[in-house]
matplotlib code that plots the C-alpha trace (Angstrom):
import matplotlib.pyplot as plt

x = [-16.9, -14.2, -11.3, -7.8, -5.3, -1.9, -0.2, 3.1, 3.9, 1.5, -0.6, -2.3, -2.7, -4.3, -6.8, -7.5, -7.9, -9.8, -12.5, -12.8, -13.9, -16.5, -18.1, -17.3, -19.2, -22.0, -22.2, -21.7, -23.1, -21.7, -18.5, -18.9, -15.8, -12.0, -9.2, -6.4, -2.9, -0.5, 2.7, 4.8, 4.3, 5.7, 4.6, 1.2, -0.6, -1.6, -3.1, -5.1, -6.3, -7.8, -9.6, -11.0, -12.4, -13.8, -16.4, -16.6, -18.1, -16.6, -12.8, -10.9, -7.3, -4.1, -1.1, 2.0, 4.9, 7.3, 7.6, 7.5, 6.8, 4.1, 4.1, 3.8, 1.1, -1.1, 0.1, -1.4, -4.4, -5.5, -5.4, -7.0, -10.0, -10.0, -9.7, -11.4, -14.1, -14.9, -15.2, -16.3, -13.9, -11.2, -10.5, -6.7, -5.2, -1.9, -2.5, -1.4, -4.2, -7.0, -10.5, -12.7, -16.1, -17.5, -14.9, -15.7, -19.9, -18.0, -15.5, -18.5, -20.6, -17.7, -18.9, -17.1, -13.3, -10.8, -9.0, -9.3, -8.7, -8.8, -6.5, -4.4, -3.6, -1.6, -3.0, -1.0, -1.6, -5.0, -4.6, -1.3, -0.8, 1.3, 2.3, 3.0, 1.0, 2.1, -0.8, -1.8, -0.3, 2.1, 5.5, 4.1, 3.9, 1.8, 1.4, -1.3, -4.8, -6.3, -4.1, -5.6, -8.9, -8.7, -7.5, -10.1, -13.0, -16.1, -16.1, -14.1, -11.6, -8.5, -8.5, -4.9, -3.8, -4.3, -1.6, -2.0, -2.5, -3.3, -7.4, -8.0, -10.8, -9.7, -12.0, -11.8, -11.9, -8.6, -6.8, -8.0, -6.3, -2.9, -2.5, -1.4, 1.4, 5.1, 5.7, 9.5, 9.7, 9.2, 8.7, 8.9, 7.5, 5.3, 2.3, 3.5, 4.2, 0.6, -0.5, 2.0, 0.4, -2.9, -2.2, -0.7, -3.9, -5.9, -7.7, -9.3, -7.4, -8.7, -8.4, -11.6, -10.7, -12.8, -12.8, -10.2, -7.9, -5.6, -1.6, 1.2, 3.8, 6.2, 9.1, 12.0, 9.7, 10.4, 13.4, 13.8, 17.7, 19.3, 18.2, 14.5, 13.9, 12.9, 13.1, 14.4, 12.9, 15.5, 14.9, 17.5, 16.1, 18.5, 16.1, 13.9, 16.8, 17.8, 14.3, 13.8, 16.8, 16.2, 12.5, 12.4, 15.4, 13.4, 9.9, 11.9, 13.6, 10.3, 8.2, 9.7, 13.1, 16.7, 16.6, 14.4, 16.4, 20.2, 18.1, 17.2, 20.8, 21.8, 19.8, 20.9, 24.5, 24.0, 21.8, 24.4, 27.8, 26.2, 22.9, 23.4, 27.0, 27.1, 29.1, 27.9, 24.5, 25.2, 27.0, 24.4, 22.0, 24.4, 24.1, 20.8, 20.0, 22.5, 20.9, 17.6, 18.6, 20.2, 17.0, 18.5, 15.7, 17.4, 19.9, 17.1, 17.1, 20.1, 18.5, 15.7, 15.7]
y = [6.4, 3.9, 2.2, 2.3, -0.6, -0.7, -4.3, -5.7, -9.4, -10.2, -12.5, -14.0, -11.0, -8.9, -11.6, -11.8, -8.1, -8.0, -10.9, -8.6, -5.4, -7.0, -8.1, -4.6, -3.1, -5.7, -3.9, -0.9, 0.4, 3.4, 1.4, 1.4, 0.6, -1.1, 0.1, -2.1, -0.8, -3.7, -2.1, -4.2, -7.4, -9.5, -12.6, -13.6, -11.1, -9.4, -12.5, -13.1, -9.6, -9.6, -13.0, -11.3, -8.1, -10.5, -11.8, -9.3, -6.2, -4.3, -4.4, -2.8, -3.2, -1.4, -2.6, 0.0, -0.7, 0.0, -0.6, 3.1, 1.9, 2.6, 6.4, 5.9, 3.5, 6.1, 8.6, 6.8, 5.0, 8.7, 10.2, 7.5, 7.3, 11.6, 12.1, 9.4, 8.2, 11.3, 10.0, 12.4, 10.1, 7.3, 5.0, 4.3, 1.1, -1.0, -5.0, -5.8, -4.1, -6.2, -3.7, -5.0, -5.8, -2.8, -0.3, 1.9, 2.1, 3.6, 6.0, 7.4, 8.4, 11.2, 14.2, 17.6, 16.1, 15.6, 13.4, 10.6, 6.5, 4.1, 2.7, -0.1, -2.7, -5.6, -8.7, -11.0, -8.8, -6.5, -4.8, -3.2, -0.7, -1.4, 2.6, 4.0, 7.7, 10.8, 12.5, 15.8, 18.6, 16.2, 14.3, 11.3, 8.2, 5.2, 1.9, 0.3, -0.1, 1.4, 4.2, 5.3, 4.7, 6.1, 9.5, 9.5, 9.8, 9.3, 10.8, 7.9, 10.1, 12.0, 15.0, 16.2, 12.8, 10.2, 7.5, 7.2, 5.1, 2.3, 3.0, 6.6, 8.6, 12.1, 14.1, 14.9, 18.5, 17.8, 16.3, 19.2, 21.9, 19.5, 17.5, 13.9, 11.9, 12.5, 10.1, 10.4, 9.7, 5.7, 4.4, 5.5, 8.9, 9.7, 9.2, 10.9, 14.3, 14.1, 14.7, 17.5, 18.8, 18.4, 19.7, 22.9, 23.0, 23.5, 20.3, 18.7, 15.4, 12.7, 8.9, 7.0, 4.9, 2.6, 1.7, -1.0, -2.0, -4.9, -5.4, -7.2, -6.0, -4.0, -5.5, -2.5, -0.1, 2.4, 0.7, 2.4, 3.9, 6.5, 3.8, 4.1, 7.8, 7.9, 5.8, 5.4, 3.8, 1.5, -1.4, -4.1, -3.5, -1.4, 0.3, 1.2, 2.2, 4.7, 6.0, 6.8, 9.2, 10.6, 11.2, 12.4, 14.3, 16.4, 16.3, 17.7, 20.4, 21.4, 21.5, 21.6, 23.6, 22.9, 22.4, 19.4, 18.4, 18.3, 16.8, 14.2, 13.5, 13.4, 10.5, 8.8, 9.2, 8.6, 5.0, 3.4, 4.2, 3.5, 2.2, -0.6, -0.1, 0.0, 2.4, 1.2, 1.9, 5.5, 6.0, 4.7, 7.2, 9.9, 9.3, 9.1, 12.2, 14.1, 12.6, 14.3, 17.7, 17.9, 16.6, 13.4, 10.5, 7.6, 5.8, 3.9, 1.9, -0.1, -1.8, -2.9, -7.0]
z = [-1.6, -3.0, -1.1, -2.8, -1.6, -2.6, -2.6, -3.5, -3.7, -1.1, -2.6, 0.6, 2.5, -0.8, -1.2, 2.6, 2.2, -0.5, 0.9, 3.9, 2.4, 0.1, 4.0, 5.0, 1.8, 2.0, 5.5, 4.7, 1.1, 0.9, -0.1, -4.1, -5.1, -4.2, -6.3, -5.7, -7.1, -7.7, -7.4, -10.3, -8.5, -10.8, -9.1, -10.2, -8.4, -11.5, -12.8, -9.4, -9.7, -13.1, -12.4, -9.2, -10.7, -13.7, -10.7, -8.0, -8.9, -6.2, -6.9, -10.1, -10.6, -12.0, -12.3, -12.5, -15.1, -12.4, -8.6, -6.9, -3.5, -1.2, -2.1, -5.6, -5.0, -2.8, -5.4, -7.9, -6.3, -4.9, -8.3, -9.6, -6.8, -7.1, -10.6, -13.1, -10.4, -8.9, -5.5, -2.8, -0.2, -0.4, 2.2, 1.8, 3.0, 2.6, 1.6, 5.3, 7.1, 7.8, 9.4, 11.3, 9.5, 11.4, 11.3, 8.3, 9.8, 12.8, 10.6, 8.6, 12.4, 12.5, 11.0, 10.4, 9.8, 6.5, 7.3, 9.9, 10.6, 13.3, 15.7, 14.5, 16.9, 16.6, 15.1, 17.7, 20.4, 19.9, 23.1, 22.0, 19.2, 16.0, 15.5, 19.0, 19.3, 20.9, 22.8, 21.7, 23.5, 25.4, 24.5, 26.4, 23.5, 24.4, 23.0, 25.0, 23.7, 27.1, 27.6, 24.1, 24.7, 27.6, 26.2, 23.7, 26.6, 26.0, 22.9, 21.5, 19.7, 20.0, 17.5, 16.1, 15.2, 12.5, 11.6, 7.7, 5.5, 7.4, 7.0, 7.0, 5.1, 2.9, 1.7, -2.0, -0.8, 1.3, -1.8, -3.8, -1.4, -0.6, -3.3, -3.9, -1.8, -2.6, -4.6, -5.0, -1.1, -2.2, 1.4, 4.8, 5.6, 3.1, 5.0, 7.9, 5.5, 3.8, 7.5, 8.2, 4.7, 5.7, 9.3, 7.8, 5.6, 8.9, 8.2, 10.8, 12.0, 14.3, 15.7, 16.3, 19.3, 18.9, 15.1, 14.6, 11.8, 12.9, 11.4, 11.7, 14.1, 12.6, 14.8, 16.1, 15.1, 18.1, 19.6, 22.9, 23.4, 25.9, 28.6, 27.7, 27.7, 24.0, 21.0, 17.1, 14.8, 13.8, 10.6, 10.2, 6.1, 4.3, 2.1, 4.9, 6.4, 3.5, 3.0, 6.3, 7.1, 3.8, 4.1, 7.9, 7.3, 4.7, 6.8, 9.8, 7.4, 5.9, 8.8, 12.3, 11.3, 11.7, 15.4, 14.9, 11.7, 13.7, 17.1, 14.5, 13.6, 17.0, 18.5, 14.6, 15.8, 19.1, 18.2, 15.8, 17.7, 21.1, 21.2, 18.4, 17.2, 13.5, 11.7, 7.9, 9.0, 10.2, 6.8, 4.7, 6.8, 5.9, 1.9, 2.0, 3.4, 1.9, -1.2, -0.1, 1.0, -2.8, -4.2, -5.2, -4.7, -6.8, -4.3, -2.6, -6.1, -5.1, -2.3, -4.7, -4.8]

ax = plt.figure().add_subplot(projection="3d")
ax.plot(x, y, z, "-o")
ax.set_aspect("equal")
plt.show()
């Protein structure tokens, strides 16, 4: 099996990354390989890269001519991992992610699934989650690390959900049957409709409870609104901004139906003329995915630095 990491300009945390899964492989030997995909860095990481894979064995590197964000990256990386190396399963990670040394032992005891990863818990706060989960079967979303383990028994897992790409396993079959990730999307989304693929597949989903990949925070990422009785994931980033009402605004329209898509564009309205008053924000929203529903996917480029 081989890992593929996508990176941009994050020097430090790639090379904290990448000194972590050579202790993960050394534990771990089915680990063969690390694919890293530097996403047009432009900043030395490149360099760093080619030095590394000169002396460590584990880790091969490509770096792509443009920047096409993380779903390019996972686009590329997967076709890369399926394709030329003929790997049977790919472990797909982002450069901030840091797993625990024991994590992908504990992955690999799950048998019988496509597509499944760990928890990811905040680095500054491991007994809270980075991406907030919604129960199967329920609308209840929880954050704290007991009220998931909890759900996942003693079983230690909770089938039906994953929370890509932050350390999940696909199966080569899986990527045969669904494809690659939608590359176009750039960021924000793309993970989340390679599930809804793979859930429409029939594939079989789950979240090992207790296998662990640690992250950063992700700051307003679920900003609560309507006095607390549900949430929006607001960005103060423009381009995450863009890609997000874009990206969901298809997702919802593709899999869920109109209802979900105008419910959607509700709670948009509703956050940035009442929640966080901010008109140029809603506007910019609106663009973007009127942008995606006529199959436009260049306007995220102006908010490119």
């Amino acid at each position: 099996m081989v890992a593929v990491v996508v990176t941009h300009r994050r020097p430090a945390l790639l090379e904290r990354l990448v000194d972590r899964l050579d202790e993960v492989a050394a534990a771990t030997p089915a680990l063969t390989d690390v694919l890293v995909v530097d996403n047009a860095s432009g900043d030395g990481t490149a360099a760093w890269l080619a030095d590394r894979a000169a002396t460590d064995t584990l880790v091969s590197a490509r770096t792509l001519a443009v920047n096409v964000g993380g779903a390019g990256g996972f686009h590329a990386g997967l076709r890369w991992a399926v394709e030329e190396t003929g790997a049977d399963l790919v472990w797909l990670m982002d450069d901030d992610g840091l797993p625990e040394v024991a994590c992908l032992e504990r992955l690999l005891r799950e048998d019988g699934l496509d597509f499944w990863g760990p928890l990811v818990v905040d680095e500054a706060d491991p007994g809270r989650l980075v991406f907030p989960i919604r129960l199967p079967g329920g609308t209840r979303v929880v954050r704290a690390l007991a009220d998931v383990e909890a759900a996942g028994g003693e079983q230690r897992r909770i089938d039906d959900i994953v929370i890509p790409f932050n350390g999940v396993l696909v199966t080569r079959a899986l990527v045969e049957e669904i494809g690659f990730p939608r590359e176009e999307f750039f960021i924000w989304g793309d993970d989340h409709e390679y599930r809804l693929r793979a859930e429409r597949a029939g594939a079989r989903i789950a979240t090992v409870t207790d296998a662990r990949v640690h992250h950063p925070s992700v700051g307003e990422l679920g900003t609560p609104m309507m006095g607390g009785r549900t949430t929006y994931n607001h960005s103060p980033s423009d381009l995450k901004a863009y890609c997000m009402a874009r990206n969901n605004t298809l997702n919802l329209r593709d899999y869920r139906g109109w209802v979900h898509v105008l419910l959607f564009w509700l709670k948009t309205v509703w956050f940035y003329l009442l929640t966080r008053r901010d008109p140029a924000r809603l506007a910019l929203s609106a663009r973007a995915a009127y942008a995606g529903l006529r199959g436009d996917f260049t306007g995220h480029r102006r908010y490119l630095a």
